[in-house]
N, C-alpha and C positions, 0 to 999 in steps of 0.2 A: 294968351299964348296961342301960337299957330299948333296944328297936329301936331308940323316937322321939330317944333322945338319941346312938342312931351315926348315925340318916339326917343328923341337925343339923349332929355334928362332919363327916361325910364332906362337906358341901354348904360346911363352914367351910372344908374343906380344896381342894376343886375351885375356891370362889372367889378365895380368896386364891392360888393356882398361877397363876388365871387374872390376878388384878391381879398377882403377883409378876412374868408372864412380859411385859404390858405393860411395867409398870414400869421392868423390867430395860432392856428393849432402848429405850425413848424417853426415860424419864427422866435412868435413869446411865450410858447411851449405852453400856455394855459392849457385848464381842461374840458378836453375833447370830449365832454359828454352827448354834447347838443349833434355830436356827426361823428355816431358811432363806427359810419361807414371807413372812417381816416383809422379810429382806434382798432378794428378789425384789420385794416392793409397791416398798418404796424405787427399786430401780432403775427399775423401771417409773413412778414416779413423776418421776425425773428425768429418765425420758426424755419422759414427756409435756410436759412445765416445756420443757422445749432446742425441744420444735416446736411448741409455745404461741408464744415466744419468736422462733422463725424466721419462725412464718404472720403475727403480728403485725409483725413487721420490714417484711414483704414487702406487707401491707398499707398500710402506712404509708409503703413507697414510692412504690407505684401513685396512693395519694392525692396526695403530692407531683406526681407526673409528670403525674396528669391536672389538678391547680390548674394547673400549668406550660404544660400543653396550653391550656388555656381560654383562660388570658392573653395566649398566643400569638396564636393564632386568633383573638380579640376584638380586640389591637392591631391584624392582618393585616387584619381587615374595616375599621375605620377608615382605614388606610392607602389600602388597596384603591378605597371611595371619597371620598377625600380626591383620588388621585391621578387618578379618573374624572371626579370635577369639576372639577378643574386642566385637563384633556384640553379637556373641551367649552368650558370659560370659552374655552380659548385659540384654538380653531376660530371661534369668534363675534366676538373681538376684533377683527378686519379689518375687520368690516362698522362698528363703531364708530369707529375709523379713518377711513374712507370720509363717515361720518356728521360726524364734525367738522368735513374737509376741505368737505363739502357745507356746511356750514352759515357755514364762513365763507369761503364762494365764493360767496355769495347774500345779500351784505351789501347789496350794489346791488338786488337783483330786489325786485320787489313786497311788500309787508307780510305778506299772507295767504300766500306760499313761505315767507319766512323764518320767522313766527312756524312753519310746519308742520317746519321743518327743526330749530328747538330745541324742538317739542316732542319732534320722535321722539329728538333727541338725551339728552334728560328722562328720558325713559323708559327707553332703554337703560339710563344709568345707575343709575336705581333698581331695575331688574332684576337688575345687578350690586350691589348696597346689598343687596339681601334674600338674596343667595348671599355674603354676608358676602368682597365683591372689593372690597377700596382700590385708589386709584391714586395713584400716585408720582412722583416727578419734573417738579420743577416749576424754573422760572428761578430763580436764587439760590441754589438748595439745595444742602450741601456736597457736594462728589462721593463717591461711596460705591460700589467697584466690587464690590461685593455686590447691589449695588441697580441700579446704573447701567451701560450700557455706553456707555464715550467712543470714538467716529467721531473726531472733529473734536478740536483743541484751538487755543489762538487767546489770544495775549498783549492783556489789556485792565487797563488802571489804575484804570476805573473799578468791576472787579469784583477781590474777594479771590481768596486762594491755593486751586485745588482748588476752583473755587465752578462749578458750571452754571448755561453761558452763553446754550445754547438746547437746549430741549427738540423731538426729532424724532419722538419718538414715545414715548406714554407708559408708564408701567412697573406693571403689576397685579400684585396680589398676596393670598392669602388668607391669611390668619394671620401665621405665619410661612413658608409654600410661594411660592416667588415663580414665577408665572406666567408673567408677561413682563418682562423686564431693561426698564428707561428708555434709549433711545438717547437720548443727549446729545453736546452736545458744550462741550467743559471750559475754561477759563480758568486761568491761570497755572499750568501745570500743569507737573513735571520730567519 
């Protein structure tokens, strides 16, 4: 045989060693003891794969926690002022009280007082219409001690079961947040 035809078989022989020793240990999964070096990547390999595996776990629940957080904190702020404007509606409410009272104690007085007493009374309440405040509690209306509070009760035939009979002061309310209870007082009531 020439040199060139043992360099050829020696380079046939180093690569096929080289595919035989892949081979061996990934393909027919025999034991890798002879080339500890393979069994070594392996572990190192599963050990990368277990803290891949943990840091993404741990990421995934900091995400959790802070969507959690956000939600939180964005219902809180709403709350927050939801319940700042229930506060001041309810501090202001007196002077519209007063303003009623005013206006229908000047049914007698001059034209130019009264027209000026329903206006401010106009305005108040459209002030309250733009902060989104209904008001409630009116004669007739079933009694509803969610809504109402009964003072008085008072047997009449010409009114139903549970019906209000007079309203003593009115009952506001934003949404569903009730402001101020209806003083009333109730009819046929147990």
């Amino acid at each position: 045989m020439s040199k060139k035809e043992k360099e050829k078989d020696n380079k046939k022989d180093t690569n096929t060693s080289e595919e035989f020793t892949e081979e061996t240990c990934e393909n027919k999964e025999e034991n890798c003891e002879e080339y500890p070096e393979k069994e070594a990547d392996n572990s190192a390999v599963e050990k990368l794969e277990q803290e891949l595996k943990s840091k993404t776990d741990a990421y995934l629940r900091l995400a959790a926690e802070y969507e959690n957080y956000r939600k939180r904190s964005t219902a809180d702020k709403a709350h927050i002022y939801a319940d700042a404007t229930a506060n001041a509606i309810k501090e202001i409410l007196p002077i519209g009280d007063s303003l009623d009272m005013a206006a229908k104690s000047v049914e007698n007085a001059p034209e130019e007082y009264r027209k000026g007493f329903e206006l401010m009374c106009s305005q108040f309440k459209t002030s309250l219409e733009k902060l989104g405040v209904e008001t409630f509690g009116e004669t007739g209306d079933t009694f509803d001690p969610k809504l109402h509070n009964a003072v008085m009760k008072v047997e009449d035939e010409n009114l139903g079961e549970n019906t209000v009979a007079q309203v003593f002061q009115k009952g506001y309310k934003k949404g569903d947040k009730i402001i101020r209870h209806a003083m009333v007082q109730v009819a046929n009531c147990d």
